[in-house]
C-alpha positions as CSV (number, residue, x, y, z in Angstrom):
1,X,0.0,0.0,0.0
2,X,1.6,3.2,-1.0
3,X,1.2,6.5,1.5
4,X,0.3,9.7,-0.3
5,X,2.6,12.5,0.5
6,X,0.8,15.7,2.0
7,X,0.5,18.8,-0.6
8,X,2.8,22.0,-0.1
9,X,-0.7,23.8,0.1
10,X,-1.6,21.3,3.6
11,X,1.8,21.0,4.8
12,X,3.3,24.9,5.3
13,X,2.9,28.1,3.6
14,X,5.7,30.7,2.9
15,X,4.9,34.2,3.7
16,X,7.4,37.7,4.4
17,X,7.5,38.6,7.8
18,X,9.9,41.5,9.9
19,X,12.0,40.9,12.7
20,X,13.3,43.4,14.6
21,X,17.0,42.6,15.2
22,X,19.4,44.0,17.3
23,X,22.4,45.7,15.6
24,X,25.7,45.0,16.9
25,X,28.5,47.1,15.4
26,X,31.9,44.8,15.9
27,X,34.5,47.5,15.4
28,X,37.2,44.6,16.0
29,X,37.9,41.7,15.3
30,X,39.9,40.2,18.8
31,X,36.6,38.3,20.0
32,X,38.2,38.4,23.2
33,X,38.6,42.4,23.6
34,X,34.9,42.0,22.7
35,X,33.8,39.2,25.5
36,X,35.6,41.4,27.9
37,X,34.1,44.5,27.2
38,X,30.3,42.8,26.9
39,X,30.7,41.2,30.5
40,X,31.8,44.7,32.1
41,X,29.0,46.5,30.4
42,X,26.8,43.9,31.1
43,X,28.1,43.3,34.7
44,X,25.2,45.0,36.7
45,X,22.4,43.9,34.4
46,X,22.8,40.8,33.3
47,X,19.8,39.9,31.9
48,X,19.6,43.0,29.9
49,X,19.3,40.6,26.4
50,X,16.8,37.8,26.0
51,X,17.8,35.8,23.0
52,X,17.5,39.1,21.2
53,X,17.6,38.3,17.3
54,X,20.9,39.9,16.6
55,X,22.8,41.3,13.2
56,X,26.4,41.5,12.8
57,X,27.5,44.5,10.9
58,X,31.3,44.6,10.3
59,X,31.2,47.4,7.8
60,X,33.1,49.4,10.1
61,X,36.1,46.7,10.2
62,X,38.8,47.4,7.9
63,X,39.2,45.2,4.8
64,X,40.6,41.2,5.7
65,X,39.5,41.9,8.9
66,X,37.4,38.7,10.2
67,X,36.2,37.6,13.4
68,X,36.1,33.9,14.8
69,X,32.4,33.7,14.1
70,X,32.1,30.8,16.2
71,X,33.6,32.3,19.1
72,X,32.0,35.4,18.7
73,X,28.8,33.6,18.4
74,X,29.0,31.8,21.4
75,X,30.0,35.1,23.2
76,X,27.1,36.7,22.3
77,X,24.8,33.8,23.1
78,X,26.4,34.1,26.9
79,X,25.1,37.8,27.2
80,X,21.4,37.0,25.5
81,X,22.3,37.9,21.7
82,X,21.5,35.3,18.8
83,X,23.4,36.2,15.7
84,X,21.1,35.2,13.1
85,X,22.9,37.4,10.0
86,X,26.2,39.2,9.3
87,X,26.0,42.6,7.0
88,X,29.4,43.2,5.1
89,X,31.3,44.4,1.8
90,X,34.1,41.7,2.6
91,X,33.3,38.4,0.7
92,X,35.8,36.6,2.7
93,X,34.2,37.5,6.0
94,X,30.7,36.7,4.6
95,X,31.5,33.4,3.2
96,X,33.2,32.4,6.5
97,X,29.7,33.8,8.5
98,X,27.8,32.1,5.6
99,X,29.8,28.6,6.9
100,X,28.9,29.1,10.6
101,X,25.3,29.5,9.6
102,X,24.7,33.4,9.6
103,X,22.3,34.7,6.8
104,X,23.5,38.0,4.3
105,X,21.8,40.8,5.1
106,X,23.1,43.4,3.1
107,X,20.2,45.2,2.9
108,X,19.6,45.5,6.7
109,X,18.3,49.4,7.9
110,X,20.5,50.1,11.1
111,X,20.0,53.5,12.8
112,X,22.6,55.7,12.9
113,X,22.9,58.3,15.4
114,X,20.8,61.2,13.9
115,X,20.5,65.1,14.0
116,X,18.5,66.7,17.0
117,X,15.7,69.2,15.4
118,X,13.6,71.4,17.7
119,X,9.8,71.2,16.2
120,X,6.6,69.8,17.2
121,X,6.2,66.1,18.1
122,X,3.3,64.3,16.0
123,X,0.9,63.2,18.9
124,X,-0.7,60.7,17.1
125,X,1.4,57.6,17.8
126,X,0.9,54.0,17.4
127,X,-0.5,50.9,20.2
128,X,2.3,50.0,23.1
129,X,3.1,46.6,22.3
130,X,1.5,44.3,24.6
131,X,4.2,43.3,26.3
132,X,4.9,46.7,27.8
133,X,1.2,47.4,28.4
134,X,1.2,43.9,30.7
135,X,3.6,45.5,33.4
136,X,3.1,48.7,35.7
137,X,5.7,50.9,35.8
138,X,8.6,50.9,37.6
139,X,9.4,53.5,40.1
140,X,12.2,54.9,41.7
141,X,12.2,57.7,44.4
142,X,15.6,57.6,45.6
143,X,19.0,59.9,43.5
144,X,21.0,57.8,41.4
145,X,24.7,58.5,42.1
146,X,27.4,58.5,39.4
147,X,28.1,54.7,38.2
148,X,24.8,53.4,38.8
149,X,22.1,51.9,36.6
150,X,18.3,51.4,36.4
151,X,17.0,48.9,34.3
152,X,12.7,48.3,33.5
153,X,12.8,45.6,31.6
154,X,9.4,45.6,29.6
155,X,7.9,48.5,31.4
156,X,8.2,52.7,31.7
157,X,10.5,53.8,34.7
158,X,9.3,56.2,36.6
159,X,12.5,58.5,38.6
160,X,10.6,60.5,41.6
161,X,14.2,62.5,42.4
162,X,17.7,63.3,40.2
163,X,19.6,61.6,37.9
164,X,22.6,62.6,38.7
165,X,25.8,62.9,36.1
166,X,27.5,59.0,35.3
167,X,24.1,57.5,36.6
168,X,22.0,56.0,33.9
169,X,18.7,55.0,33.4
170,X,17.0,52.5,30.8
171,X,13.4,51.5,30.2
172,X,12.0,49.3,27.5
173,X,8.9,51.7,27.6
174,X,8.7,55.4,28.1
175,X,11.3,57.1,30.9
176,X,9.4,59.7,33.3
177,X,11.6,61.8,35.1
178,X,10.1,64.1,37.9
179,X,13.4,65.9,38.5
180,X,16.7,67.1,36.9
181,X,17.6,64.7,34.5
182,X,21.3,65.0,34.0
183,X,22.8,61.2,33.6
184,X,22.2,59.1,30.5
185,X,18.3,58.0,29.5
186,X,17.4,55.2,27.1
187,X,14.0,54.8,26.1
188,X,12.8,52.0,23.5
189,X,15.7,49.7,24.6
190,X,14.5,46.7,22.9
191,X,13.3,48.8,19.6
192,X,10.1,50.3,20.6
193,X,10.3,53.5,18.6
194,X,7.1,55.6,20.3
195,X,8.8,55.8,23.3
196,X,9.5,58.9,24.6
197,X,11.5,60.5,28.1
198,X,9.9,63.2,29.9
199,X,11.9,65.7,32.2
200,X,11.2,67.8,35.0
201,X,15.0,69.4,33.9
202,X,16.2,68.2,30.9
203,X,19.7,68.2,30.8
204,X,21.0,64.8,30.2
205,X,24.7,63.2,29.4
206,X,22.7,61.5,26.5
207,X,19.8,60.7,25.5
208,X,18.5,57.3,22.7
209,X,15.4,56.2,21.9
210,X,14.9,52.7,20.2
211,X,19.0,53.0,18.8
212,X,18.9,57.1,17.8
213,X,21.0,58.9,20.5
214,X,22.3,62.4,21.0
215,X,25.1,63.1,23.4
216,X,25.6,66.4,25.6
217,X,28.3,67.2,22.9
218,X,25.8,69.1,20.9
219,X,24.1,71.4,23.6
220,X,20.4,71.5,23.6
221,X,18.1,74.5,22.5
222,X,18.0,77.3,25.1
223,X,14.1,76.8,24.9
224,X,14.5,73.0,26.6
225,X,17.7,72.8,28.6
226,X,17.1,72.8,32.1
227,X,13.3,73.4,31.5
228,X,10.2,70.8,31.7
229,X,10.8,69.0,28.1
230,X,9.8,65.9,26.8
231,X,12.1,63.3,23.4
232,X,10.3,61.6,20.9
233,X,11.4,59.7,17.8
234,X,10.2,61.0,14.6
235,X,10.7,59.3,10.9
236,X,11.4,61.7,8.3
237,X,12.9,61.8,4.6
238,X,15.8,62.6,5.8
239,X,16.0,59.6,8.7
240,X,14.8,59.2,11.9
241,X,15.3,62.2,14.3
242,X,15.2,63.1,18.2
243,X,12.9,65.9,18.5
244,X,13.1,67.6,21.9
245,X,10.1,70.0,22.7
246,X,9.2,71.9,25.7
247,X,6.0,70.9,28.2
248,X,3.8,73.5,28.9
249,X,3.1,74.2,32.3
C-alpha cells in the first residue's frame, strides 16, 4: 500500500515577515577584547538581552578583517544575543559567517545616530506593544549617584528625584523623570520607537530612543535645557530624528 505525500498547500505556507533585530557594530575583530568588554558592560544587568535576534555588521572593520564567528557567536549567546545574520562588503568575511550559519543581510536598515531638530512632536502615535502594556511601571524615588544603573525591563520607569551625572537609566517603555535629569536616559531599549522621556529638567549626558541617541556634545536649544521638556522619535525623509520639545506648564 503506498502513502500519499501531504500537498505543499496542507503542509506549510511561505509568507514575508519582519523581525526586529538587534544591531551589533563589531569595530574589532579580537573576540576576546569583545567578550571582555560585553561582561563589564553587562556586569550589573545581566539579563539586559533575552535571545534578542541579533545582526552582525562589520562594515566598520577594515578590509581582511574577520572575526572567529564561532567564538563570537557563542559570546554573544552568553550575554542574550542570537546572531542570526552578518552585514558586510568583505566576501571573505561573509563566506566564513555564511559557513557558521549566519544569513547575508546586506540590505539591513540600522539606525545611525541622527540630528536633534527642535519642532513639534506628532501626537498621534501607534499601540504599546503588549508586552509593555502587561507591566506597571517601575518606580524609583531615591538619587541615582554616578556609576549606577536602572534597568525596567518591559515597562516605563518612573525616577521621583535626580539623575545625577555617570548615573544612567533604561526603560524598555517610556522614561518619566520628575526631576533634573542630568545622567544618561534610554528609552525604547528593545526597539520600541514611540517611546519617549519626559523631564522635569532636561539636561541629560545622552539621550537614545529605540537606537537614535544624541550626546551632551551638541548642547540643547536654550528653549528646553534645564526646563520641563519631553524626546520623541520621529521618521522623516531625511532619517529618523530626536525631537526635543518643551512641556507646557
Amino acid at each position: 500500500m503506498s502513502l500519499s505525500s501531504p500537498s505543499a498547500a496542507h503542509a506549510y505556507e511561505i509568507k514575508s515577515a519582519d523581525l526586529p533585530l538587534v544591531a551589533f557594530q563589531l569595530k574589532t575583530g579580537d573576540v576576546q577584547a569583545v567578550a571582555q568588554a560585553l561582561a563589564l558592560q553587562l556586569a550589573e544587568t545581566p539579563d539586559f538581552f533575552n535571545q534578542d535576534a541579533t545582526l552582525l555588521d562589520l562594515d566598520g572593520l577594515p578590509e581582511g578583517t574577520a572575526p572567529d564567528f564561532p567564538a563570537l557567536i557563542r559570546v554573544l549567546q552568553s550575554h542574550g544575543l542570537q546572531a542570526v545574520a552578518i552585514k558586510t562588503h568583505d566576501l571573505d568575511c561573509l563566506n566564513q559567517a555564511k559557513i557558521a550559519g549566519l544569513a547575508q543581510a546586506d540590505d539591513a536598515r540600522i539606525r545611525r545616530q541622527a540630528p536633534t531638530v527642535n519642532a513639534p512632536v506628532p501626537v498621534q502615535s501607534k499601540p504599546v506593544p503588549a508586552a509593555l502594556s502587561l507591566s506597571s511601571a517601575l518606580v524609583l524615588d531615591k538619587p541615582l549617584r554616578s556609576g549606577q544603573q536602572i534597568y525596567a525591563k518591559d515597562r516605563d520607569l518612573v525616577v521621583l528625584a535626580m539623575v545625577n551625572p555617570g548615573a544612567e537609566v533604561i526603560a524598555d517603555g517610556h522614561i518619566h523623570v520628575y526631576a533634573p535629569l542630568r545622567g544618561k536616559a534610554i528609552a525604547g531599549a528593545r526597539g520600541f520607537s514611540d517611546a519617549r522621556i519626559f523631564a522635569q529638567s532636561m539636561d541629560p549626558e545622552l539621550i537614545s530612543i529605540a537606537g537614535v541617541y544624541r550626546t551632551s556634545e551638541n548642547p540643547l536649544p536654550h528653549d528646553v535645557r534645564g526646563r520641563a521638556a519631553q524626546v520623541a522619535l520621529v521618521s522623516t525623509a531625511q532619517g529618523d530624528k530626536l525631537v526635543i520639545t518643551p512641556l507646557q506648564a
